[in-house]
DOZAMAR-96496 format. One record per residue (C-alpha): x, y, z; residue in three letters; chain. Coordinates in steps of 0.1 Angstrom, whole numbers, always signed. Layout:
       u       v       w   rest   kette
       X       Y       Z    Ala       A
...
# end
This chain:
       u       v       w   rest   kette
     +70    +350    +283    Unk       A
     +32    +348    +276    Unk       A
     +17    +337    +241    Unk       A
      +0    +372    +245    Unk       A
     +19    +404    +244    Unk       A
      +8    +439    +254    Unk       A
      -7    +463    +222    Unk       A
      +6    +494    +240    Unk       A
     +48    +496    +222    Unk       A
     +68    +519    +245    Unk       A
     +80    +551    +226    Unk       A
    +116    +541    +232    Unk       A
    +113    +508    +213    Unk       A
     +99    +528    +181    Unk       A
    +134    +531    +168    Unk       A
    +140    +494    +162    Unk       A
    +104    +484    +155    Unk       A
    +110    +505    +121    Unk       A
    +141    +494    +116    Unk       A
    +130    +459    +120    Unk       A
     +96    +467     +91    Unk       A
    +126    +477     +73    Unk       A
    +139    +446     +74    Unk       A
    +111    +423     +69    Unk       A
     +95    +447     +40    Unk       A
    +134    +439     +19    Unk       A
    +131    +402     +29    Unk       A
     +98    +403     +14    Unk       A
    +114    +422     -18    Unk       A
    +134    +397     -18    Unk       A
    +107    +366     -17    Unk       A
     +86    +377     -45    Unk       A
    +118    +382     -67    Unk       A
    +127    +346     -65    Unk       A
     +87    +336     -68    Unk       A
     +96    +349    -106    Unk       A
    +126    +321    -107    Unk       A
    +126    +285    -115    Unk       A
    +129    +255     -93    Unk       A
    +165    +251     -96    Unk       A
    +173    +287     -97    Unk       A
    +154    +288     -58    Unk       A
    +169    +253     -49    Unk       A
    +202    +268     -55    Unk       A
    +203    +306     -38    Unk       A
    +165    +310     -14    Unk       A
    +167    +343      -1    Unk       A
    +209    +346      +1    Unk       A
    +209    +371     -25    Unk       A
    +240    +390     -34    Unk       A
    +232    +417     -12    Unk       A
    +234    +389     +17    Unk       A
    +268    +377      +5    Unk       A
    +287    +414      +5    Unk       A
    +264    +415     +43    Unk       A
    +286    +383     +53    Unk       A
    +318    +391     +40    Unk       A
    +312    +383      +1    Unk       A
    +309    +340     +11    Unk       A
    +290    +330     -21    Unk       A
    +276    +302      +4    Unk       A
    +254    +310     +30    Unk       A
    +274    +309     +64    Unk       A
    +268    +290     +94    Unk       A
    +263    +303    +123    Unk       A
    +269    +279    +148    Unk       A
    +266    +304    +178    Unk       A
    +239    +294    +202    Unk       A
    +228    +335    +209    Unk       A
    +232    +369    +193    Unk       A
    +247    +400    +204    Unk       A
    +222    +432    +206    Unk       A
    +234    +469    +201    Unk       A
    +216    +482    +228    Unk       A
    +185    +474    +256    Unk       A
    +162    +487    +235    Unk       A
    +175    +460    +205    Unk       A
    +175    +436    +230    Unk       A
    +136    +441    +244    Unk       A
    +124    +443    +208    Unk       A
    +137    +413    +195    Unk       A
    +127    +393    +221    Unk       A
     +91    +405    +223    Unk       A
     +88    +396    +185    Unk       A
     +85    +432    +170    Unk       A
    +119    +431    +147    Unk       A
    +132    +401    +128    Unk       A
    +158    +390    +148    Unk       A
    +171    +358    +157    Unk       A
    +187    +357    +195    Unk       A
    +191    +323    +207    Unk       A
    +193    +295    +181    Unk       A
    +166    +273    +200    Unk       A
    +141    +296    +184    Unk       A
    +158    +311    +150    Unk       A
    +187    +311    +138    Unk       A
    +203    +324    +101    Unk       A
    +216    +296     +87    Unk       A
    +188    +279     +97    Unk       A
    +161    +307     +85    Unk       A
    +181    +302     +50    Unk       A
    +171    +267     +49    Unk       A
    +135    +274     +64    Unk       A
    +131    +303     +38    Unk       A
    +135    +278      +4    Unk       A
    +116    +252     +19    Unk       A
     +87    +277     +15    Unk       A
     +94    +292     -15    Unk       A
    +100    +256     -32    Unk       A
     +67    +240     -12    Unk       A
     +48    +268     -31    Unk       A
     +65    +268     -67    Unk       A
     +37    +280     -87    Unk       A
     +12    +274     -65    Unk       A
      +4    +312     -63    Unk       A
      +0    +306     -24    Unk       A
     +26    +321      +6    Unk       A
     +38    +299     +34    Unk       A
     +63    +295     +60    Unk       A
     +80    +269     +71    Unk       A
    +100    +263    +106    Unk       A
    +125    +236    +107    Unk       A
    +130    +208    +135    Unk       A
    +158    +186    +148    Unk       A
    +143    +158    +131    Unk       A
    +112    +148    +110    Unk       A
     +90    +130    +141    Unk       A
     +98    +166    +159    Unk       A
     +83    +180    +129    Unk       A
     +51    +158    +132    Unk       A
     +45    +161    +169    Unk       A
     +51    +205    +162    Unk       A
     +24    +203    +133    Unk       A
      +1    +184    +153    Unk       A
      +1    +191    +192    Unk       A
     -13    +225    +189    Unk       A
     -43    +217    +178    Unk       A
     -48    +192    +201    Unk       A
     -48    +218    +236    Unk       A
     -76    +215    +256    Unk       A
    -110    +239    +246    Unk       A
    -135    +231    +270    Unk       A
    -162    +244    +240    Unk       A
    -154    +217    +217    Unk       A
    -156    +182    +217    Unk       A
    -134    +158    +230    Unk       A
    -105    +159    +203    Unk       A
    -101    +132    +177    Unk       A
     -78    +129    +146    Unk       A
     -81    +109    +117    Unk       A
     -54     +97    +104    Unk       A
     -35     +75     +74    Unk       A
     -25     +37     +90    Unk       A
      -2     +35     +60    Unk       A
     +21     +55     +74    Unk       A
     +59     +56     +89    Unk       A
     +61     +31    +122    Unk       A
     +75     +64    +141    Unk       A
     +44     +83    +129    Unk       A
     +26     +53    +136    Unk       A
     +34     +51    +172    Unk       A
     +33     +88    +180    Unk       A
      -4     +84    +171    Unk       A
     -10     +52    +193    Unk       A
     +10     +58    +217    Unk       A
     +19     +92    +227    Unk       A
     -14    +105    +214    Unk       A
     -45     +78    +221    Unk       A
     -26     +63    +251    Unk       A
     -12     +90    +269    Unk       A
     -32    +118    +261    Unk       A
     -65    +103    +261    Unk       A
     -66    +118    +219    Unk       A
     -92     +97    +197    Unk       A
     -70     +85    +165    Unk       A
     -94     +72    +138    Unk       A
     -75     +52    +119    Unk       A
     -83     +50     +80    Unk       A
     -70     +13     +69    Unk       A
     -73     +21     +31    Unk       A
     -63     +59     +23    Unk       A
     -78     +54     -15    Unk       A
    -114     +49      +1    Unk       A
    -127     +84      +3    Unk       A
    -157     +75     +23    Unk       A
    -138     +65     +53    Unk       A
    -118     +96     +54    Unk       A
    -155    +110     +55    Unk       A
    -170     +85     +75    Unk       A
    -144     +91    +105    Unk       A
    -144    +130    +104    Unk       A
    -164    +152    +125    Unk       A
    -171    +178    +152    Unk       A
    -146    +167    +178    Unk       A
    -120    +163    +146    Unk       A
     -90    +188    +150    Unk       A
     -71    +173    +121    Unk       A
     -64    +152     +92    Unk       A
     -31    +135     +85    Unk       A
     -19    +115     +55    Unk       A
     +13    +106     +42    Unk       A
     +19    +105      +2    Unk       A
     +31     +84     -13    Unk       A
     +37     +63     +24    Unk       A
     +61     +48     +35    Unk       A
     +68     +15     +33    Unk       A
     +34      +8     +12    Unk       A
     +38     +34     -16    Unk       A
      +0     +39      -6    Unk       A
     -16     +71     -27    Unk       A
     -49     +91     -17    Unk       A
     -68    +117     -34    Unk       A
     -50    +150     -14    Unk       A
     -77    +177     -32    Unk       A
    -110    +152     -18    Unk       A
     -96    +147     +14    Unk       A
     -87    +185     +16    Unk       A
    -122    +194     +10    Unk       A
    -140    +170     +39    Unk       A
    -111    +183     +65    Unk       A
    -122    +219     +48    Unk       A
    -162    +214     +54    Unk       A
    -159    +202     +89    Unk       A
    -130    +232     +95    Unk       A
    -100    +214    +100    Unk       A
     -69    +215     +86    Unk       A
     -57    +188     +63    Unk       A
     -16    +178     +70    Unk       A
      +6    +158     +44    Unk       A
     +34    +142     +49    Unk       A
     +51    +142     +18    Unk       A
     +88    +133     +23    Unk       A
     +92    +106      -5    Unk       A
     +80    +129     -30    Unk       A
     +96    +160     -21    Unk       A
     +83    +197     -35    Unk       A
    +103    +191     -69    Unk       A
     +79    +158     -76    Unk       A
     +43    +172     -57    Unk       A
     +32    +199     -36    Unk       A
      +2    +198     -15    Unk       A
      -4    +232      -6    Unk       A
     -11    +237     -40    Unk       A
     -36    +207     -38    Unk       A
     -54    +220      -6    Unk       A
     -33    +208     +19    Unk       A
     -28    +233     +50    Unk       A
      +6    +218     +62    Unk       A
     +31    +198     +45    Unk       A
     +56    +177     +66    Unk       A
     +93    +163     +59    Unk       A
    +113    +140     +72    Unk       A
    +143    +165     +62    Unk       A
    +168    +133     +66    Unk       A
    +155    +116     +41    Unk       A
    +153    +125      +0    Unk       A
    +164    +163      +7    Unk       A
    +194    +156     +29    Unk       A
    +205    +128      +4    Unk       A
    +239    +128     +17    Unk       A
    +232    +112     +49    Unk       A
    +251    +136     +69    Unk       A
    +221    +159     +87    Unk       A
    +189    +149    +107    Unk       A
    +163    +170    +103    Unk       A
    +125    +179    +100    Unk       A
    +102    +207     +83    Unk       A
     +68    +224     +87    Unk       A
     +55    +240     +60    Unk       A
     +22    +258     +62    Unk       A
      +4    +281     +41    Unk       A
     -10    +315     +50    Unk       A
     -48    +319     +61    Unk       A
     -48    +278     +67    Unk       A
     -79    +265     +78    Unk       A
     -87    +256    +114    Unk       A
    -114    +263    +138    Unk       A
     -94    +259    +170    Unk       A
     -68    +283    +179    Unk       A
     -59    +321    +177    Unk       A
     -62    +341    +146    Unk       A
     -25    +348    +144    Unk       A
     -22    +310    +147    Unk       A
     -42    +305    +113    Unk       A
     -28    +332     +91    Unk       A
     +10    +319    +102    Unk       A
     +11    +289    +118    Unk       A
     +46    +282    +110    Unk       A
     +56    +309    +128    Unk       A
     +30    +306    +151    Unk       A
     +48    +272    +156    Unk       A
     +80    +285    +156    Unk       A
     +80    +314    +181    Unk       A
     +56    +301    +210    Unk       A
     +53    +261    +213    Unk       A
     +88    +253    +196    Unk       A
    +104    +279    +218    Unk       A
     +90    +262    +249    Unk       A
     +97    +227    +238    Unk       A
    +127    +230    +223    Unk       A
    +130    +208    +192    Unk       A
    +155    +227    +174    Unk       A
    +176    +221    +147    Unk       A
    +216    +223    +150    Unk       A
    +227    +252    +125    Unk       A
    +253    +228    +110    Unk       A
    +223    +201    +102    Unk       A
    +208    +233     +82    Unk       A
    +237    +240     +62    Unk       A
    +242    +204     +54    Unk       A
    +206    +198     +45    Unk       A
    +205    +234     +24    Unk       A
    +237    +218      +7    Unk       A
    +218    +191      -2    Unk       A
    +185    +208     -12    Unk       A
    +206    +228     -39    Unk       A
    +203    +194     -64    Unk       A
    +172    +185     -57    Unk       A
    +154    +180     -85    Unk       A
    +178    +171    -104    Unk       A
    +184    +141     -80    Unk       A
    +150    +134     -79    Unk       A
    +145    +129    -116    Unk       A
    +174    +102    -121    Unk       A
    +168     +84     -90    Unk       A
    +127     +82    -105    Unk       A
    +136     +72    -134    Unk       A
    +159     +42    -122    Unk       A
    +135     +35     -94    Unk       A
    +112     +25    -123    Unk       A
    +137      +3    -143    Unk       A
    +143     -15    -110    Unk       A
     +99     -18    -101    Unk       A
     +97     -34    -135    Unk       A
    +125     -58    -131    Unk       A
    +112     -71     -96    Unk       A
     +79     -69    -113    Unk       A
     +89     -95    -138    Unk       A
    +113    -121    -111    Unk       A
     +96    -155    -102    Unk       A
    +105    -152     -67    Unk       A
     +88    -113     -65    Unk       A
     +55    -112     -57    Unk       A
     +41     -80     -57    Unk       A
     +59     -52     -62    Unk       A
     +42     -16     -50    Unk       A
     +56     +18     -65    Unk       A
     +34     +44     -80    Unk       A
     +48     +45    -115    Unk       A
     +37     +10    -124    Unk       A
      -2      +4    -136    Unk       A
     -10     -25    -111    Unk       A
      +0      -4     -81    Unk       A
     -33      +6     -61    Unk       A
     -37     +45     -67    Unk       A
     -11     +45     -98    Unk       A
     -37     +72    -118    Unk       A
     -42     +92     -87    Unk       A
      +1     +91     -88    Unk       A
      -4     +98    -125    Unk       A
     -22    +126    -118    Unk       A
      -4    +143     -90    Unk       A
     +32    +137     -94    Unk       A
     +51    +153    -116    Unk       A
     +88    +169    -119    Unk       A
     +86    +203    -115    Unk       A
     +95    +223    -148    Unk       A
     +94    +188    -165    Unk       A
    +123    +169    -185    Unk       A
    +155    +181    -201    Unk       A
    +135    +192    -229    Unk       A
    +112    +210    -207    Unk       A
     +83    +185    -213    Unk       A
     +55    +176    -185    Unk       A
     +71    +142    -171    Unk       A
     +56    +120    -147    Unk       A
     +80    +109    -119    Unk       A
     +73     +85     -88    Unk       A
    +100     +90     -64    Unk       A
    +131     +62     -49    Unk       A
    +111     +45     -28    Unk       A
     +95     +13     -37    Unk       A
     +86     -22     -21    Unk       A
     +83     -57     -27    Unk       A
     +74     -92     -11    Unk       A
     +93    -118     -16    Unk       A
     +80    -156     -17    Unk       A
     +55    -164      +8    Unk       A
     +66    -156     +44    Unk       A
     +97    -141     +59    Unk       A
    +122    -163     +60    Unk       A
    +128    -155     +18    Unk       A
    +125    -122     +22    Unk       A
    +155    -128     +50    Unk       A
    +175    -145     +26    Unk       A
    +174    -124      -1    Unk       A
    +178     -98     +22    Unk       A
    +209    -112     +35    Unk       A
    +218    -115      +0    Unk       A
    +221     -80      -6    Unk       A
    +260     -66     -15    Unk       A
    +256     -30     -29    Unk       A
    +223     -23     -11    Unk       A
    +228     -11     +27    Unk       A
    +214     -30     +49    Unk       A
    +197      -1     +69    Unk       A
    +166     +13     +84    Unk       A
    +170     +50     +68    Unk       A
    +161     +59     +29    Unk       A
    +161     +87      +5    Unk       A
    +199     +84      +2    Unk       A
    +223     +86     -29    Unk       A
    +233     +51     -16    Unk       A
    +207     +26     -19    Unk       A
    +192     +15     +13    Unk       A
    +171     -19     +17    Unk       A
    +150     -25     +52    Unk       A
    +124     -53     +60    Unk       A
     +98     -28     +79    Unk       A
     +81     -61     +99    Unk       A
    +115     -58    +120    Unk       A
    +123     -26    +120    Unk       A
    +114      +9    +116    Unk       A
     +74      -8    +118    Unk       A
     +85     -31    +147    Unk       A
     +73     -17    +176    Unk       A
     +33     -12    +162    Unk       A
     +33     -44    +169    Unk       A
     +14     -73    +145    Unk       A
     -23     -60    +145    Unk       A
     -10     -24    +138    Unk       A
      +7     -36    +110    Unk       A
     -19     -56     +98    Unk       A
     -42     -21     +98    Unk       A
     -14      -9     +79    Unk       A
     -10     -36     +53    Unk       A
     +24     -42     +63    Unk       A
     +30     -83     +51    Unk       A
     +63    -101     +72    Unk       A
     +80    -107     +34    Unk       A
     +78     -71     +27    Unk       A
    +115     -52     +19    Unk       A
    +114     -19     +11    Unk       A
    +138      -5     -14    Unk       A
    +153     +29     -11    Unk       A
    +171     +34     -46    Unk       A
    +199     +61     -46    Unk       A
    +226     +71     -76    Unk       A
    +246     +39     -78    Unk       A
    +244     +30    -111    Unk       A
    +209     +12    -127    Unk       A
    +226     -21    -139    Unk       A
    +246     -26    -111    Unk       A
    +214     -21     -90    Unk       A
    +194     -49    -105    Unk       A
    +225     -74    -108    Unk       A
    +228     -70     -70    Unk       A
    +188     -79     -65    Unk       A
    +193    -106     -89    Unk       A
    +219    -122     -72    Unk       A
    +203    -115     -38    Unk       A
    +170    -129     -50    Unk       A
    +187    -159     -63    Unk       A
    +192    -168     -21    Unk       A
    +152    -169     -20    Unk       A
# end
């Protein structure tokens, strides 16, 4: 199938067409009713409204359906869906409902009180979801410049490397790399003509490094480019950059919103009308979908329907998780903050962190505390060096008893990593020096083990330093 289809619609497909504006205009119904909810409220039920329940046999939870393909009523069902003029979902590399149910709340929670529209498309996993928000804008257009993208160094090795590697390497891509992602000037200072887009990653992982989303948004903006955020740590129930001017919001699904540990997956959430000048019109007013019914179709990064549901699962509590694991994320900062054998501890919420007022003033729970009071929150991740080179941040690593030893985070069990020799291995030691990644750093997922026992483990552990 081309990208293009033919504007003439056969008479005999006029039938289904309506049937399927039917379709999309209740979905739609259905959307701005649960814009008018809270957080929680569209954590918990998206788009599965009651009316989708009685549809599926009255399951309160949404159903999975693991079949790869769907079965049409008739030829002219058949010809519609697949040319993309009636919601449908026919073979579960391009949609599929429990996966749509998932994709659907990502949007709707990305844009809580935002006042904007999205969509999202969901991936197999989170570097599927970078390579899908990036790659199209990097096609060949003999009228513009040879392509360059400026990017973040402080961000995750995987990210890292598509960049380097798969990008400048391979493709021939210019990746400008920005060492310090507080220093607005060399965001500006890197960005021009041949620029197709901007990526950051807030707050990053492993250096808890902040930058000023709304300013970087408006140099991507001038020069016509799109601005994309990867914003896994925080998740949509601590930030969300669309509402900052962000066109595209990344997650590494696997991580904070499939807390469990059970699902891998990734998500690509852009907003309506985004700014870009490469590509189609249909491409800017729905890239998401632009995304997920031309190049996702072709390259086939899709998510297993089972991943969804466990990840939707998940997603139900989010906030709720977010807000405890915060707050004992920032009992835990201030203890390492205070050890002898810590010496330097990086996490948004405390003041000596680099970029903690730009965290101050962009992070925050959405529909605030228990008592409904704006409350600052910083996320589970945080990071610290230990003594003066690696072999102490070894032993206390090796210390570790109710931390996991582990290269994943955003867990409800707490997850400890030394990036140097592992998930920011392969950049090698002069990309992680760009990226201000130090040999004695350990990085500190926290999950919903208790607070105490938490710091009596590091305590221990640290002893070992």
């Amino acid at each position: 199938m081309s990208d293009q289809h033919d504007p003439t619609l056969p008479d005999h497909l006029a039938p289904w067409i309506a049937k399927g504006q039917e379709l999309a205009a209740a979905d739609e119904r259905e959307r701005a009713r649960m814009r008018q909810m809270r957080f929680d409220t569209i954590a918990v039920h998206g788009l599965y409204s009651a009316e989708a329940a009685l549809a599926n046999g009255g399951s309160v939870i949404e159903p999975a359906f693991l079949s790869p393909a769907q079965h049409f009523p008739d030829s002219d069902a058949l010809e519609a869906a697949l040319g993309y003029l009636m919601p449908a979902w026919g073979y579960t590399r391009i949609a599929n409902p429990t996966v749509g149910y998932l994709e659907e709340t990502l949007a709707l929670l990305e844009t809580y009180q935002t006042g904007l529209t999205a969509s999202c498309v969901v991936t197999g996993s989170g570097m599927a979801a970078v390579d899908m928000a990036v790659s199209p804008f990097l096609a060949v257009d003999p009228s513009l410049p040879p392509a360059n993208v400026v990017v973040s160094a402080r961000c995750y090795g995987g990210t890292f490397q598509l960049f380097a590697e798969r990008y400048a390497r391979e493709r021939g891509v210019d990746v400008r790399w920005v060492p310090d992602p507080l220093d607005t000037h060399a965001w500006a200072a890197r960005i021009d003509e041949g620029t197709r887009v901007v990526y950051g990653e807030m707050p990053s992982n492993p250096s808890l490094s902040v930058f000023d989303i709304p300013a970087v948004a408006k140099l991507a903006h001038a020069a016509g480019v799109p601005l994309i955020v990867d914003s896994t740590v925080a998740t949509p129930a601590l930030m969300r950059p669309l509402g900052m001017g962000a066109d595209i919001v990344i997650h590494s699904v696997s991580k904070s919103i499939a807390s469990s540990g059970l699902a891998i997956a990734g998500a690509l959430i852009a907003r309506h009308g985004l700014t870009s000048r490469f590509g189609t019109d249909d491409m800017r007013a729905d890239f998401a979908m632009h995304v997920k019914l031309l190049p996702m179709r072709d390259h086939g990064p899709a998510i297993s329907p089972f991943n969804a549901l466990m990840a939707l699962t998940d997603l139900r509590t989010l906030r709720t998780k977010m807000d405890a694991w915060s707050r004992s994320s920032l009992r835990i900062a201030e203890f390492l903050d205070a050890h002898p054998a810590v010496t330097r501890v990086l996490y948004p919420g405390l003041p000596t962190t680099p970029g903690h007022d730009l965290a101050q003033a962009s992070m925050w729970l959405a529909d605030g505390d228990a008592d409904g009071q704006p409350a600052n929150r910083y996320g589970h991740l945080l990071a610290f060096t230990v003594g003066d080179d690696q072999a102490a941040a070894r032993r206390a690593f090796d210390g570790l008893t109710i931390v996991r030893r582990a290269t994943d985070l955003g867990r409800v069990k707490s997850i400890a990593t030394i990036p140097a020799i592992s998930t920011h291995q392969q950049q090698g030691e002069a990309g992680r020096t760009i990226a201000s990644i130090p040999p004695n750093l350990i990085r500190l997922s926290v999950g919903g083990e208790h607070t105490d026992d938490l710091i009596e483990d590091l305590n221990a552990a640290l002893a070992r330093a």
